[in-house]
KEKE-3310 file (N, C-alpha, C; in steps of 0.2 Angstrom, whole numbers, plus 5000, padded with zeros to 4 digits):
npx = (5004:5011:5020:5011:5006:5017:5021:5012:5016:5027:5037:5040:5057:5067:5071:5088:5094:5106:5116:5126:5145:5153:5155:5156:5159:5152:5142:5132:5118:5103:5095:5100:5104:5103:5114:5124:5126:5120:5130:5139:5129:5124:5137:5138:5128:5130:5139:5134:5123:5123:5137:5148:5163:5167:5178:5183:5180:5174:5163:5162:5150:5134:5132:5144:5150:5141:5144:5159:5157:5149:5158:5169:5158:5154:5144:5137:5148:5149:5137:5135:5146:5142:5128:5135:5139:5138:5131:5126:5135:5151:5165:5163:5158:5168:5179:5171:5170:5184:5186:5178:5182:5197:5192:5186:5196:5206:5202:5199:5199:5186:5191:5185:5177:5190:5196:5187:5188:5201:5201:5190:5201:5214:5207:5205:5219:5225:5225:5229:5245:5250:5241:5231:5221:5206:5199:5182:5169:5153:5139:5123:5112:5115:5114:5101:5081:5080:5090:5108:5126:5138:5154:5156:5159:5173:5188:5201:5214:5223:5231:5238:5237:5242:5239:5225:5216:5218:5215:5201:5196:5197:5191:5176:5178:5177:5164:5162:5169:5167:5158:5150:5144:5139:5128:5119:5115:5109:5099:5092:5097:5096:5111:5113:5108:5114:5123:5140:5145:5159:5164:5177:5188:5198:5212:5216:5228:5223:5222:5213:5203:5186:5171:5154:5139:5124:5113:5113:5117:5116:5110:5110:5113:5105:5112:5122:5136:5152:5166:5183:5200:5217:5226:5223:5205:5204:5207:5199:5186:5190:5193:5205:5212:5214:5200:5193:5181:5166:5152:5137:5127:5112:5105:5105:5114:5125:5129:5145:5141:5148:5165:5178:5195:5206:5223:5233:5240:5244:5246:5237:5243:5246:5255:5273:5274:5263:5248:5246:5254:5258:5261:5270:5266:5268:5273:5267:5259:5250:5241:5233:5217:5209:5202:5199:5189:5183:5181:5174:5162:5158:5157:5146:5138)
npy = (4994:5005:5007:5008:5021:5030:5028:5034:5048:5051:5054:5043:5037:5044:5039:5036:5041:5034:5043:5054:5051:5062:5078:5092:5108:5117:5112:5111:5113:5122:5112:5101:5101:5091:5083:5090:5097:5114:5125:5124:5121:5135:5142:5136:5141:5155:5155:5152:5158:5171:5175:5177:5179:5165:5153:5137:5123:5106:5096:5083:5073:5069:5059:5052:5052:5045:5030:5029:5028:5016:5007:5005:5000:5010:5017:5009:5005:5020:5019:5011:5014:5026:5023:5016:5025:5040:5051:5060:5064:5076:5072:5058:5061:5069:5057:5050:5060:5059:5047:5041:5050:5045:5034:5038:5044:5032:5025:5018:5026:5020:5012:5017:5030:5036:5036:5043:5058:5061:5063:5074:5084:5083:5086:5100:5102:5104:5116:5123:5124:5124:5119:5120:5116:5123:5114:5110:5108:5105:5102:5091:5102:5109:5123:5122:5128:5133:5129:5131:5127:5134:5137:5125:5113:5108:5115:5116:5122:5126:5114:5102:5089:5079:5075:5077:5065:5062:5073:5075:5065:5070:5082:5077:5068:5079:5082:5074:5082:5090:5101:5099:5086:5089:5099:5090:5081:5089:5093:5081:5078:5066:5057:5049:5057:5067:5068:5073:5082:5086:5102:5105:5118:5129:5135:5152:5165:5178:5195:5203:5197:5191:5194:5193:5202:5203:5212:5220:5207:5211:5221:5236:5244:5241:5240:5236:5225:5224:5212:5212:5208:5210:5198:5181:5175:5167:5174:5182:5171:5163:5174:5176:5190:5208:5216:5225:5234:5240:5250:5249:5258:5252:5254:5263:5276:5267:5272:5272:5273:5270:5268:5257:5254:5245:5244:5231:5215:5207:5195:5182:5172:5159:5144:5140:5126:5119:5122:5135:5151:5161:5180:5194:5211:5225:5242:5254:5246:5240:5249:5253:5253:5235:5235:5245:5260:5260:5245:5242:5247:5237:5225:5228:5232)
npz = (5000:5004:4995:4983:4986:4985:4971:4964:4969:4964:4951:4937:4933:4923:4906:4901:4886:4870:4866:4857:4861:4862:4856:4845:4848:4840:4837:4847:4856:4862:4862:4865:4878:4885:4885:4882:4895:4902:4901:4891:4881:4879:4877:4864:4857:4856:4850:4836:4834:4839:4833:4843:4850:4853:4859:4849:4852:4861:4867:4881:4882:4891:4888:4885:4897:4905:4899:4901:4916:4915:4910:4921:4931:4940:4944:4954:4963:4970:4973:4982:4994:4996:5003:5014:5022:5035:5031:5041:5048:5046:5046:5040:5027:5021:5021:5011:5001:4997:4994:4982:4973:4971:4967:4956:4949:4947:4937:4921:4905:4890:4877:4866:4870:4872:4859:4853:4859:4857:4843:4842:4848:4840:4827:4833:4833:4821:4815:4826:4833:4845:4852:4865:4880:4891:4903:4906:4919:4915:4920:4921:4923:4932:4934:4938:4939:4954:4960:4961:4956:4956:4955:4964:4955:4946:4938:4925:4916:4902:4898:4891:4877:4880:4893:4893:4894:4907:4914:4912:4920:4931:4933:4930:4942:4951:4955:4964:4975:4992:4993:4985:4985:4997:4994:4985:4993:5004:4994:4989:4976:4965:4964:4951:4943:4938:4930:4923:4911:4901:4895:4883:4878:4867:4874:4877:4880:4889:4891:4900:4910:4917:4923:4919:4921:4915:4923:4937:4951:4962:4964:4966:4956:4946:4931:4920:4926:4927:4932:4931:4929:4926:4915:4917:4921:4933:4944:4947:4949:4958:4969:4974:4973:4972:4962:4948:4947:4936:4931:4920:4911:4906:4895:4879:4877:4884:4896:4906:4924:4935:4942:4948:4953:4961:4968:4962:4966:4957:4943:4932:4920:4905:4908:4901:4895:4901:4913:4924:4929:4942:4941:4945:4947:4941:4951:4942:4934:4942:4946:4933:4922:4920:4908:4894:4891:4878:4877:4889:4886:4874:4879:4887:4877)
capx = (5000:5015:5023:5008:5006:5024:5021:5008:5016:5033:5038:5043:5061:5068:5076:5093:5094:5111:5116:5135:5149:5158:5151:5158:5154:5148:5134:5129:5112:5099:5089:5105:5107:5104:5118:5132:5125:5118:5134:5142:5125:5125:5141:5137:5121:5130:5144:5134:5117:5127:5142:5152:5170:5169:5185:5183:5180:5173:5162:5162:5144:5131:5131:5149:5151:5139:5152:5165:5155:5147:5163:5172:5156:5157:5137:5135:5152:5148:5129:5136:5151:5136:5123:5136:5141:5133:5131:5126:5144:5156:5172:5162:5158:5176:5182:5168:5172:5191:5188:5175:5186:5202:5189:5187:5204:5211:5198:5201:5194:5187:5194:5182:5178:5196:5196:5181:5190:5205:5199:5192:5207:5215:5204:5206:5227:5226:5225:5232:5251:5252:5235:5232:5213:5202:5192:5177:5165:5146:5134:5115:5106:5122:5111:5092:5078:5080:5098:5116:5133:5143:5162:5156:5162:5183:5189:5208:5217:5229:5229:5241:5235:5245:5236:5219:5212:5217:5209:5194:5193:5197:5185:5173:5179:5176:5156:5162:5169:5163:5155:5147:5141:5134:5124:5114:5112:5104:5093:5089:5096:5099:5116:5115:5102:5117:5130:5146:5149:5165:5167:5184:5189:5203:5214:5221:5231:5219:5225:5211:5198:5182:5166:5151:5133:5118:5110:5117:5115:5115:5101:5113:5113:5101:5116:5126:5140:5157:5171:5187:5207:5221:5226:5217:5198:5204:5209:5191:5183:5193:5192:5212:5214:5207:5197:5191:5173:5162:5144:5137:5120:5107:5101:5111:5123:5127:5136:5149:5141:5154:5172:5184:5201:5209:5227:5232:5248:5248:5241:5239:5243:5247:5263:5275:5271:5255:5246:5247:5258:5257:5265:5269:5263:5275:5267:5261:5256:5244:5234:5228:5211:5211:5200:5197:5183:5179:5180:5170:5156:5158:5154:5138:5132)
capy = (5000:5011:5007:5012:5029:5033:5027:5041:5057:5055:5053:5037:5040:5046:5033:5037:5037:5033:5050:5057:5052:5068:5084:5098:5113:5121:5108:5110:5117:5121:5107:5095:5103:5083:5079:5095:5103:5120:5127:5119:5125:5140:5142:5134:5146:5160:5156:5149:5164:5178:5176:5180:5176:5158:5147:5131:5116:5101:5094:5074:5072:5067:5049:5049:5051:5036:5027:5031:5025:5011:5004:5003:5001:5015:5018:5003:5006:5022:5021:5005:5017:5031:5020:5015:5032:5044:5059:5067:5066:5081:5068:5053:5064:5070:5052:5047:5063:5058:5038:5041:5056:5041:5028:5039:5045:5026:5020:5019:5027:5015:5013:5020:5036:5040:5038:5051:5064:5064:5062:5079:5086:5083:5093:5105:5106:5104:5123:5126:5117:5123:5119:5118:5115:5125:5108:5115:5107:5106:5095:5094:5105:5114:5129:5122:5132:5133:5125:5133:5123:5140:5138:5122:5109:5107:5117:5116:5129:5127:5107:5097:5083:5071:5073:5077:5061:5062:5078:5074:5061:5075:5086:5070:5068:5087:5079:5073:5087:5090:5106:5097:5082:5089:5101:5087:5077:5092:5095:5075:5077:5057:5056:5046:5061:5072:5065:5077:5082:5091:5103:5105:5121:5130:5141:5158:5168:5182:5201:5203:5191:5190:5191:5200:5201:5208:5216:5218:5205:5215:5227:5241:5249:5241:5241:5229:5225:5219:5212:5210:5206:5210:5191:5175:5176:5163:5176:5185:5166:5163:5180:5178:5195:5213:5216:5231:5233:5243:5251:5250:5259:5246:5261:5265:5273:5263:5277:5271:5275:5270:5261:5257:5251:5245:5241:5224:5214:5199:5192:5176:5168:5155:5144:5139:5120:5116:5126:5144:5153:5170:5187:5201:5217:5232:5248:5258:5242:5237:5254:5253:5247:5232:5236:5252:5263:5255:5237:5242:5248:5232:5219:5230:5231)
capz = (5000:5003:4987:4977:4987:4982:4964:4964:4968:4961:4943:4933:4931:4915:4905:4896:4879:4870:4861:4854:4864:4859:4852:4842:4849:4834:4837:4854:4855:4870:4863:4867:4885:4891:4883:4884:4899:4903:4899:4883:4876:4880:4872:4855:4854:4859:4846:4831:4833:4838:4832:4846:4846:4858:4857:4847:4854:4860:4873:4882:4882:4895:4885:4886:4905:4905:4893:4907:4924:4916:4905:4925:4933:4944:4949:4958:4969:4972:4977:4988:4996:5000:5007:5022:5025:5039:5029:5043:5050:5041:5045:5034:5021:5018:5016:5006:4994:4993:4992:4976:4969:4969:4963:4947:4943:4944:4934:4914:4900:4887:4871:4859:4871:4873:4851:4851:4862:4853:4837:4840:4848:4834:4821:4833:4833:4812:4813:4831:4832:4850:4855:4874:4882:4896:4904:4911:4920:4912:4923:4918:4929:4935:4935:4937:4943:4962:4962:4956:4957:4953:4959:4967:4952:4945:4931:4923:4911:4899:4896:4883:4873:4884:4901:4892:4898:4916:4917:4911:4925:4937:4931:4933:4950:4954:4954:4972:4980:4998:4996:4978:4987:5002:4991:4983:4997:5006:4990:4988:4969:4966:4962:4942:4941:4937:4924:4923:4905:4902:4890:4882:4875:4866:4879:4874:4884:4890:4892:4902:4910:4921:4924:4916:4922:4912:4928:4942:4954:4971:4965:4967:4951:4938:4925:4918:4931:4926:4935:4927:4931:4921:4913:4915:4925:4939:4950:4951:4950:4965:4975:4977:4971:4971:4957:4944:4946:4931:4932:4915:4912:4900:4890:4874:4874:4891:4900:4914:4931:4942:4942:4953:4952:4965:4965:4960:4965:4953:4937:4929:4914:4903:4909:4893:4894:4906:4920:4923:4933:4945:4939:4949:4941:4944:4954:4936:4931:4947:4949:4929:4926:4916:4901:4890:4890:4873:4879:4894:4881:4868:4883:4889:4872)
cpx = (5004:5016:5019:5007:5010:5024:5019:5010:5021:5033:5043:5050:5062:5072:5080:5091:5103:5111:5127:5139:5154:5155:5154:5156:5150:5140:5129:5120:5107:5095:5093:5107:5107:5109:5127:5132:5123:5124:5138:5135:5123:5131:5141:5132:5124:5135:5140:5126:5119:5133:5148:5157:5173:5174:5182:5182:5174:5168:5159:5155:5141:5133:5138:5151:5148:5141:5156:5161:5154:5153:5168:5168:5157:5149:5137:5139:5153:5142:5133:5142:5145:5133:5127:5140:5136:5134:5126:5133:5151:5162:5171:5160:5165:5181:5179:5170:5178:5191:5185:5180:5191:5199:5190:5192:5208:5207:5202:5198:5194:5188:5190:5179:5183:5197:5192:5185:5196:5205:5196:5197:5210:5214:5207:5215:5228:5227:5228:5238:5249:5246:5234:5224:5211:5197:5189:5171:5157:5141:5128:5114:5110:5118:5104:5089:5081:5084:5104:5122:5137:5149:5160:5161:5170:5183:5198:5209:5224:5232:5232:5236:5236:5242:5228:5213:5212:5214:5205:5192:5194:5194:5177:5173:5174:5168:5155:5165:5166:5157:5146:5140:5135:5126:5119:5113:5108:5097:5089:5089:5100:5107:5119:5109:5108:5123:5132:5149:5154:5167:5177:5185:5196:5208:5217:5222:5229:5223:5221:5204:5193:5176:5158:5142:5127:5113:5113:5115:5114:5110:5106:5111:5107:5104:5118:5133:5147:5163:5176:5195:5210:5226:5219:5211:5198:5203:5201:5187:5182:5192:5201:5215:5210:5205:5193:5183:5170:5155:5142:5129:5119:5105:5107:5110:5127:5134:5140:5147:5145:5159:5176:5187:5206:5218:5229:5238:5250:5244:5242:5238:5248:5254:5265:5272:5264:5254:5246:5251:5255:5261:5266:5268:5265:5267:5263:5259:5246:5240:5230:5223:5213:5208:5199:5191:5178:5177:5175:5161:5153:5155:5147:5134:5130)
cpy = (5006:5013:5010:5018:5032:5031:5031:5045:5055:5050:5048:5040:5039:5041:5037:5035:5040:5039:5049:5055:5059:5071:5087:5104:5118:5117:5107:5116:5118:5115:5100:5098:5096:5083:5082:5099:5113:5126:5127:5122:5132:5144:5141:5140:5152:5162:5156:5157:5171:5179:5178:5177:5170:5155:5141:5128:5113:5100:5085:5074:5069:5055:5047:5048:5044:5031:5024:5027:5018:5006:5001:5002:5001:5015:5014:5005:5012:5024:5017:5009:5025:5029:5016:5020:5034:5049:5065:5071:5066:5077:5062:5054:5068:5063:5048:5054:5060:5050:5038:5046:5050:5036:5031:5042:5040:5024:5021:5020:5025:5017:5020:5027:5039:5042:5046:5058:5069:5065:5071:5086:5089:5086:5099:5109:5106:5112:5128:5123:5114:5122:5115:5121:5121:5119:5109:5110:5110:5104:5095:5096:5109:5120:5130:5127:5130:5129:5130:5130:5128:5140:5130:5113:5112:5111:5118:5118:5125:5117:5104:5092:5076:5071:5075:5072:5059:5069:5077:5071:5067:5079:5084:5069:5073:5085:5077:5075:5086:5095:5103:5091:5083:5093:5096:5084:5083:5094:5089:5075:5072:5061:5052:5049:5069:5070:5072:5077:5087:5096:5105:5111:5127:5136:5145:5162:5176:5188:5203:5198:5194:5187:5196:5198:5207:5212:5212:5215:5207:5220:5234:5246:5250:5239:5234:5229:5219:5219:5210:5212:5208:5199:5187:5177:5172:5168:5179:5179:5166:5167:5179:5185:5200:5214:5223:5230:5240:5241:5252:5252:5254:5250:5262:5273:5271:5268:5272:5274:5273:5266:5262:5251:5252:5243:5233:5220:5208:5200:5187:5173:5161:5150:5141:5132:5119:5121:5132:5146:5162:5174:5191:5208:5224:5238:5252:5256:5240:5241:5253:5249:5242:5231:5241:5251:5257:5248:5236:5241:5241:5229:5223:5230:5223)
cpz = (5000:4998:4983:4980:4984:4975:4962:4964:4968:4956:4943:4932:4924:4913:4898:4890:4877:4864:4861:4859:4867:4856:4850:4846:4845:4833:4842:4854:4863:4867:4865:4873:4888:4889:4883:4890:4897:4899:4893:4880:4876:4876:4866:4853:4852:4852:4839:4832:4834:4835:4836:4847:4855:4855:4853:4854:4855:4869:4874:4884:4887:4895:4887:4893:4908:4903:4898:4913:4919:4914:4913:4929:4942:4949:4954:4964:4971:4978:4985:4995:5000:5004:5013:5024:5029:5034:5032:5048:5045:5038:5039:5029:5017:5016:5014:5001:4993:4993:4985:4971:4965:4963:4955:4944:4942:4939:4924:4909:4892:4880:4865:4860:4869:4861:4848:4852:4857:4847:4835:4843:4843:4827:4823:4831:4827:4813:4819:4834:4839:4854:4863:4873:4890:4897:4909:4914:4918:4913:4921:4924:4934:4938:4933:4939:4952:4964:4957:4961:4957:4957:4964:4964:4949:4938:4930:4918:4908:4900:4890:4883:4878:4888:4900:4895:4904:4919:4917:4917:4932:4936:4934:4940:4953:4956:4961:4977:4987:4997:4989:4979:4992:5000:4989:4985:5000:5001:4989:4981:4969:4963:4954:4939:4936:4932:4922:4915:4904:4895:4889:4877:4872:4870:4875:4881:4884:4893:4897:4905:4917:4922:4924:4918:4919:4916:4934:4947:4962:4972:4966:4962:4946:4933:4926:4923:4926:4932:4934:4932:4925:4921:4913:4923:4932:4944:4952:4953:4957:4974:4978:4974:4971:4963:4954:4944:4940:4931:4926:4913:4905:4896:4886:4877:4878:4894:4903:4919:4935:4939:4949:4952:4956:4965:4965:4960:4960:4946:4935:4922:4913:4905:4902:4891:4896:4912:4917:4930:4935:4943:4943:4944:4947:4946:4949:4935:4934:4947:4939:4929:4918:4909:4901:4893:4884:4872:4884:4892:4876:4875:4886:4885:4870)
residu = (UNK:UNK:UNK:UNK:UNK:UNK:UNK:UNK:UNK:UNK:UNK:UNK:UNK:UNK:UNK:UNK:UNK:UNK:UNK:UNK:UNK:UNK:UNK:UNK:UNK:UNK:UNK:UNK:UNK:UNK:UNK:UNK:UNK:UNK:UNK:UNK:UNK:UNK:UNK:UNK:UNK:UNK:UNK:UNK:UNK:UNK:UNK:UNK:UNK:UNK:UNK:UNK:UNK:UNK:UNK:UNK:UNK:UNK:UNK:UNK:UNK:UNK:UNK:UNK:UNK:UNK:UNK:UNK:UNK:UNK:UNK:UNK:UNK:UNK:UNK:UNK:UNK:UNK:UNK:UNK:UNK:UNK:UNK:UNK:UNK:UNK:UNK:UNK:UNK:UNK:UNK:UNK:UNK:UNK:UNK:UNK:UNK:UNK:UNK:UNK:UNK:UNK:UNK:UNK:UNK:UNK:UNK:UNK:UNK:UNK:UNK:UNK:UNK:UNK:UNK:UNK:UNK:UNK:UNK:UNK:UNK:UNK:UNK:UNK:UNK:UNK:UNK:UNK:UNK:UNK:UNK:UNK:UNK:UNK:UNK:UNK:UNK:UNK:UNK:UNK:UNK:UNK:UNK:UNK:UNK:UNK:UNK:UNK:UNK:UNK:UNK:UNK:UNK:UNK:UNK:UNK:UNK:UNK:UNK:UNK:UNK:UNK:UNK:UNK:UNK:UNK:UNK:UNK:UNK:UNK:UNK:UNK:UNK:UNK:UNK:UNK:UNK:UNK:UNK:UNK:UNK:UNK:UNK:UNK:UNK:UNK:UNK:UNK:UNK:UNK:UNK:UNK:UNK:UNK:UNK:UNK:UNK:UNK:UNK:UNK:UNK:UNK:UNK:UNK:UNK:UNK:UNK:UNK:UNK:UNK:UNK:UNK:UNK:UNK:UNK:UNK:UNK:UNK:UNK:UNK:UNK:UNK:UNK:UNK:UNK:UNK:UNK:UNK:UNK:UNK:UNK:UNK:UNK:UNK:UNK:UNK:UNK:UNK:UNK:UNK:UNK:UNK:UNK:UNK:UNK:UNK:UNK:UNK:UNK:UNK:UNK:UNK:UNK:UNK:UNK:UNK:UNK:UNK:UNK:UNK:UNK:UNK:UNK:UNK:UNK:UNK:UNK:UNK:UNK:UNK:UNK:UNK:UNK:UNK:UNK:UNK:UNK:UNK:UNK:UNK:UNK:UNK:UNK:UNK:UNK:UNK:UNK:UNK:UNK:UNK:UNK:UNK:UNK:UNK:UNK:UNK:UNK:UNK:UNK:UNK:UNK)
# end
């Protein structure tokens, strides 16, 4: 009698369907958000409807994260690995994130994934010798209604060809963080409700980076609100750094009502092989802000 009350009021679950391993990003679309996440489609729209100048690349698909667990079958070992943990004790929730994190960076990615990935890899570095990756986390539902993941999943910059496929799985991993885990279990979002697809995109060594919002999330102004770094965008992500903020009115001809530009002692970019490295940035360098007026203007319109 229980079972059919509960058959009632919640939904049949969704049953996967076998779609792309590998996507193009020129082909990502929001009507394929199951399959490249919120994110990854968001970028394809952004780049193939408006033209805007998004990096290449490529993203490991929903289907194909499914590929990956089921090919080492991972679900099983980690439902079974959850269901004898306390998760309402903080210390068994830390060595359940770092027991399942290990699980899926030992594990192995199967043949005919790893052929997809680099397969389009490979397109990409025909035209770019020195081609190095940005692997960003894309989960489905990252940013549902009345849920956001924002800073709580893994993201790695500046990425050779050769350790492509062990980041991916740490990317993957990053799905059982602590702060990432705990999140779902206090929301009761099942956990093979959420498949981690990772987009993979072509990194460029940014003069300027951050972070731009179409009205300001604090209610303060109204305008369009940017927050930008001289170099790569880690440092605002992170909050290791001060940062240039810009008040941008939504009305053409999108005045600048406010800035401030604080001084700033580092910046980061790209390292020569792999990673990125910190800079120090001399004292005339630290007080300028880090975009133009006319850059300030282009990203509000």
């Amino acid at each position: 009698e229980i079972r059919q009350t509960i058959a009632v009021i919640t939904p049949p679950r969704t049953a996967f369907t076998q779609g792309p391993l590998v996507l193009p990003l020129e082909q990502a679309t929001f009507s394929l958000a199951h399959e490249v996440g919120g994110k990854m489609a968001s970028l394809g729209e952004a780049r193939r409807q408006l033209g805007l100048a998004i990096p290449r690349g490529f993203s490991v698909t929903a289907s194909g994260y499914r590929r990956f667990i089921e090919a080492n079958n991972l679900q099983e070992e980690i439902n079974r690995r959850t269901q004898i943990t306390d998760l309402g004790k903080l210390d068994a929730i830390f060595a359940l994130s770092s027991s399942l994190q290990q699980l899926i960076i030992s594990s192995r990615v199967p043949d005919d994934l790893a052929a997809q990935i680099f397969d389009c890899y490979r397109e990409l570095e025909a035209t770019s010798p020195d081609l190095r990756l940005a692997v960003r986390s894309s989960a489905i539902g990252e940013d549902a209604h009345g849920a956001s993941f924002a800073g709580q999943y893994r993201s790695e910059l500046n990425v050779s060809g050769e350790h492509l496929l062990d980041t991916f799985k740490e990317v993957v991993a990053g799905k059982y963080g602590v702060t990432a885990m705990t999140y779902r279990i206090n929301r009761g979002i099942p956990d093979d409700e959420v498949p981690m697809c990772v987009g993979c995109l072509e990194m460029i060594e940014a003069r300027a980076g951050g972070v731009a919002y179409s009205i300001d999330p604090l209610g303060q102004s109204g305008g369009v609100v940017i927050y930008s770094v001289p170099g790569l965008p880690k440092a605002v992500v992170d909050g290791s750094s001060e940062v240039d903020v810009f008040r941008v009115s939504r009305e053409v001809p999108h005045a600048i009502m406010e800035r401030s530009v604080p001084a700033k002692s580092f910046f980061l970019q790209c390292a020569p092989d792999e990673g990125i490295v910190k800079k120090p940035l001399d004292p005339e360098e630290s007080v300028k802000p880090s975009l133009t007026d006319d850059q300030i203007l282009q990203l509000a319109r």
